[in-house]
C-alpha positions in Angstrom: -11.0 7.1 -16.8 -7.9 5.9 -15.0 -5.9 8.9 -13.5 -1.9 8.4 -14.0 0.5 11.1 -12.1 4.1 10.7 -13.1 6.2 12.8 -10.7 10.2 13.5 -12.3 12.9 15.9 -11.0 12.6 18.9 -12.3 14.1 19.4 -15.7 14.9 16.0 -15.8 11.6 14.7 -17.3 12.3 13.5 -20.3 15.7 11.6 -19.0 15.5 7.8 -19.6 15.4 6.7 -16.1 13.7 3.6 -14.8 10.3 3.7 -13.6 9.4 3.7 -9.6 5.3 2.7 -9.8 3.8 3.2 -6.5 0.7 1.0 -5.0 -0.9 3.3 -2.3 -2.9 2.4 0.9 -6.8 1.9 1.6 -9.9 4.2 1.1 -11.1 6.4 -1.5 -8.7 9.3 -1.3 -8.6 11.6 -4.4 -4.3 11.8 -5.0 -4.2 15.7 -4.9 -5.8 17.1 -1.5 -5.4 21.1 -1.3 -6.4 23.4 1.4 -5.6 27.4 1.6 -2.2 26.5 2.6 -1.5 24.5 -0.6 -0.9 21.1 -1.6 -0.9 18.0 0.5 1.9 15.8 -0.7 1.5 13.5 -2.7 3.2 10.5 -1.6 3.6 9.6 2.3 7.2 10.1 2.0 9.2 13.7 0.4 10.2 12.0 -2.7 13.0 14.1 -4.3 15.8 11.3 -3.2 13.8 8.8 -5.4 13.4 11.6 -8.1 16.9 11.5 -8.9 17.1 8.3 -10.1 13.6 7.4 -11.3 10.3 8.7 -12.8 8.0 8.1 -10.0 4.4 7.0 -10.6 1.3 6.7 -8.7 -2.6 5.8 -10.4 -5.6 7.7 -8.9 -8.9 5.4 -7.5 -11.7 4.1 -9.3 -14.8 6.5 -9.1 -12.6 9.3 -7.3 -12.0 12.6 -8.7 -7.9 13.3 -9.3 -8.1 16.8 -7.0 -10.2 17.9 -4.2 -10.5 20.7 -1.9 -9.7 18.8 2.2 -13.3 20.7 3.3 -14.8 18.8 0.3 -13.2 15.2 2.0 -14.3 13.2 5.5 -12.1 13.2 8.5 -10.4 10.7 6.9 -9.8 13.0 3.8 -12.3 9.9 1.9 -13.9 11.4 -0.9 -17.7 10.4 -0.6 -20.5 10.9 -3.6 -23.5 13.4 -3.3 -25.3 11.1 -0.8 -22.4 10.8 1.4 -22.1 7.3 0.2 -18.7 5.3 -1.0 -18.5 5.9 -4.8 -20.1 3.1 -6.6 -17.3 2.7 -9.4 -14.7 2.4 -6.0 -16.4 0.2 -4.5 -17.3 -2.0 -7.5 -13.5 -1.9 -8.6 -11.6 -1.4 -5.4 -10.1 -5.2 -5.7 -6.8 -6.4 -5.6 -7.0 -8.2 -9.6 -8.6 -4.7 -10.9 -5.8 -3.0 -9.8 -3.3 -5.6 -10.4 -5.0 -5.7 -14.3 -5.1 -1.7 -14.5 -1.5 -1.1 -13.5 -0.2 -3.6 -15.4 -2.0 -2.2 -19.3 0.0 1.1 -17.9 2.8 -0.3 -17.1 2.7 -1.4 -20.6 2.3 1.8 -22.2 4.9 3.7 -20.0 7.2 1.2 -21.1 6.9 2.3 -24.6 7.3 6.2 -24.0 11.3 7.1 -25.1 11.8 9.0 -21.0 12.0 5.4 -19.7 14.8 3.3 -18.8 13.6 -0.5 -19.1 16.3 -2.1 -17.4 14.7 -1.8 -14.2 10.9 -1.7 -13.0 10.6 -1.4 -9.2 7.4 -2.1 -7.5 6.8 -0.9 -4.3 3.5 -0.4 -2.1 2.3 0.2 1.4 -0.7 -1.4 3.7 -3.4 -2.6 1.1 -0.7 -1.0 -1.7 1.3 -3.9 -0.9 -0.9 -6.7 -1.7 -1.2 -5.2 -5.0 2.3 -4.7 -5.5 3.4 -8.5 -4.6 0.5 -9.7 -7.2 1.7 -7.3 -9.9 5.6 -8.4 -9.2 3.8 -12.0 -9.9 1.9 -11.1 -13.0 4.2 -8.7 -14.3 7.4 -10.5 -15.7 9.4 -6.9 -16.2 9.6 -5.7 -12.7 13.1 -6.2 -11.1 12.4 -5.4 -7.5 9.6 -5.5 -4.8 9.2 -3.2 -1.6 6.4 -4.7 0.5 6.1 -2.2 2.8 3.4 -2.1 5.6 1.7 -5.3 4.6 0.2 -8.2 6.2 1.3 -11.5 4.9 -1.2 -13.5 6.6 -4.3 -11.0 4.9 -6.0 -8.0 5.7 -8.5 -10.1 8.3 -5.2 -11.1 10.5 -4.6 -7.0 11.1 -8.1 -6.2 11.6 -8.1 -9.3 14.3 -4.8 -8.1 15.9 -5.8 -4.4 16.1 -9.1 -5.7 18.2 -7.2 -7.9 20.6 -5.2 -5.2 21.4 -7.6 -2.8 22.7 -10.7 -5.7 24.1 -11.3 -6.7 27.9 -13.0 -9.4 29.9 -15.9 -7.2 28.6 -15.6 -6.2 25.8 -14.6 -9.2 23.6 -13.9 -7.3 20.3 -11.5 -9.8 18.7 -14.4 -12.0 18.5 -16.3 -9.8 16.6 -13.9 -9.4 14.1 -14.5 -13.7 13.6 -18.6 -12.4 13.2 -17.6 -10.1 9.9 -15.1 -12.3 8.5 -17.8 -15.3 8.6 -20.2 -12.8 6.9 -17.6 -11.7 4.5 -16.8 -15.5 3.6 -20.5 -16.0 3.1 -20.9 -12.8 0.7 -17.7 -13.1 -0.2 -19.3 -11.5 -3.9 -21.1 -8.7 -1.9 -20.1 -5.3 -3.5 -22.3 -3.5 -0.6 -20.0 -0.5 0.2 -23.0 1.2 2.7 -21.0 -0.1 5.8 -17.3 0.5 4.8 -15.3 -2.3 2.5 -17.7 -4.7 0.9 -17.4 -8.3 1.7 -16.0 -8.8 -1.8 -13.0 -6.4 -0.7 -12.4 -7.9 3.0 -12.3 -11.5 0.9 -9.7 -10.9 -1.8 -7.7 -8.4 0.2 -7.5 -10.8 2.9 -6.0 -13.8 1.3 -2.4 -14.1 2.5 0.0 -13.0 0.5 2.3 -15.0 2.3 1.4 -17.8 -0.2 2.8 -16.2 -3.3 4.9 -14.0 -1.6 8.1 -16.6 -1.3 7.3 -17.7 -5.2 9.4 -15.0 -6.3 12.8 -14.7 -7.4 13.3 -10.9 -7.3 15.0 -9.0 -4.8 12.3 -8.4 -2.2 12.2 -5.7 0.6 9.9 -6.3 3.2 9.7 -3.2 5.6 7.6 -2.7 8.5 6.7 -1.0 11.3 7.8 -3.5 14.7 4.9 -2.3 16.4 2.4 -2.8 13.7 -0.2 -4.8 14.1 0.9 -6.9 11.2 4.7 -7.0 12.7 4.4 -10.8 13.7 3.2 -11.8 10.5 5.8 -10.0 8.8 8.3 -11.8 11.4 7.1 -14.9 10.9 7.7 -14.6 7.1 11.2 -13.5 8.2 11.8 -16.6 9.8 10.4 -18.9 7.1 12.4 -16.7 4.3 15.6 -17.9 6.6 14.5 -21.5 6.9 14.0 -21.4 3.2 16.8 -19.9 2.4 15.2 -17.1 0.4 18.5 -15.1 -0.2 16.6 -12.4 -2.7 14.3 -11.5 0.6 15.7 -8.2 2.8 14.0 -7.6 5.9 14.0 -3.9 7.6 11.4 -3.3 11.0 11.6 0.2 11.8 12.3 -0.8 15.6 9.7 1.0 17.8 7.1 2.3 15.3 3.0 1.4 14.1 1.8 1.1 10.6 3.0 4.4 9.0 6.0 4.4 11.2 5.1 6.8 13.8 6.8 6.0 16.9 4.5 5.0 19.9 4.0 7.2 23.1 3.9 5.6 26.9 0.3 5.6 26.5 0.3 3.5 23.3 -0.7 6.6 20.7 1.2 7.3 18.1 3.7 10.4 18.4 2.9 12.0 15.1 5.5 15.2 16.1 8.6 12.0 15.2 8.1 11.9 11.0 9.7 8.7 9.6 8.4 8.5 6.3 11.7 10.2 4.5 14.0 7.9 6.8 12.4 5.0 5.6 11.7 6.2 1.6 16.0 7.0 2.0 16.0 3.2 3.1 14.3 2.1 0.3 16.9 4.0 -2.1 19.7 2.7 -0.1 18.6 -1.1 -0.6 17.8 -0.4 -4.2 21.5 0.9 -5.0 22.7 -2.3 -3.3 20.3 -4.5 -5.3 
């Protein structure tokens, strides 16, 4: 069962607009999270700017219920099964050509539903979202435009390698370690073992640089990302080889001062999660797609 959410402004839901589809990050989060205060949003950003001029969309995980109570979640609101294990259907499926496959069958029967406007398709996704965004803007000959938001070009491995060197010492050489599981993940790169985390299978297919078929396409692209991501080089250097290509269909917006889900950084190097940039940036988005 595939879980489809389809989020329009009020009264305006069966409007022919376009359709917004929206890759979201890692782990197995179910997309509705309540506690006794109500609903957790359902996107990262407030989308009623987007509302206006699309039918937003965003697909629920493999093996993970559609709502959950937070108490019922990890720290990391990750729904886990009865053994406090990763669901086996998520970690058997969480893969960048399932989900590329899965969105594109429904993008095939929204298409066909009279409340959408064909003339446009915009893809857009964030962290591990993006990866599966760029393939579907690849696979999918219909969509018009590409947000590549808080992706690594250069693979998932590359961020994880970055985030290590970042923290290590003379003592405690972590970035090396990172070089340890990526050898293991190589060697099992079919390895759906979720008991430690991502299986080897995920780390190996999520980790192939996108960078490769990134600058193969032809839409208008927006590449947006934090400056002080870990992935932030990566993202430069695609800026710079965009340029020396002369990829004029690429658009390039670093949020100047902030990590991976825009949060600007304090003095000590922690994000400051009071400074909320989420709307800023989702207003961005819209801005580039009314220019484009």
């Amino acid at each position: 069962m595939v879980d489809i959410l389809i989020v329009s402004k009020k009264g305006e839901e069966a409007i022919k607009k376009p359709i917004f589809f929206f890759c979201q990050g890692s782990m197995p989060q179910p997309l509705i999270k309540f506690d006794e205060q109500g609903t957790y949003g359902l996107f990262p950003f407030n989308p009623d700017s987007l509302k206006t001029h699309y039918h937003l969309v965003i697909i629920g995980k493999p093996g993970v219920p559609l709502v959950s109570h937070v108490n019922d979640l990890n720290d990391n609101f990750m729904y886990l099964d009865s053994l406090g294990n990763i669901p086996k259907a998520y970690a058997d499926n969480n893969l960048p050509d399932y989900y590329v496959s899965r969105n594109k069958s429904i993008i095939k029967y929204l298409r066909k539903q009279p409340w959408v406007d064909k003339s446009e398709l915009v893809i857009a996704g964030h962290s591990e979202g993006s990866t599966i965004a760029t393939k579907m803007a690849l696979k999918i000959p219909q969509v018009t435009h590409l947000i590549y938001s808080g992706g690594n070009p250069m693979g998932r491995i590359m961020s994880m390698i970055q985030r290590s060197r970042s923290i290590e010492s003379d003592s405690t050489a972590l970035g090396e370690n990172e070089f340890i599981y990526w050898q293991k993940a190589v060697d099992n790169k079919a390895n759906l073992d979720a008991s430690q985390g991502d299986t080897d299978k995920a780390t190996y297919e999520f980790s192939k640089p996108p960078f490769v078929y990134l600058l193969k396409l032809k839409i208008p692209v927006l590449v947006c990302y934090g400056a002080k991501d870990y992935s932030a080089p990566f993202n430069d250097y695609l800026r710079v080889e965009a340029i020396r290509q002369k990829k004029s269909n690429f658009h390039f917006d670093p949020v100047i001062g902030t990590e991976h889900n825009y949060f600007p950084l304090l003095d000590n190097g922690k994000p400051n999660y009071e400074e909320f940039n989420w709307d800023k940036v989702a207003l961005g988005w819209l801005h580039w797609l009314d220019v484009n």
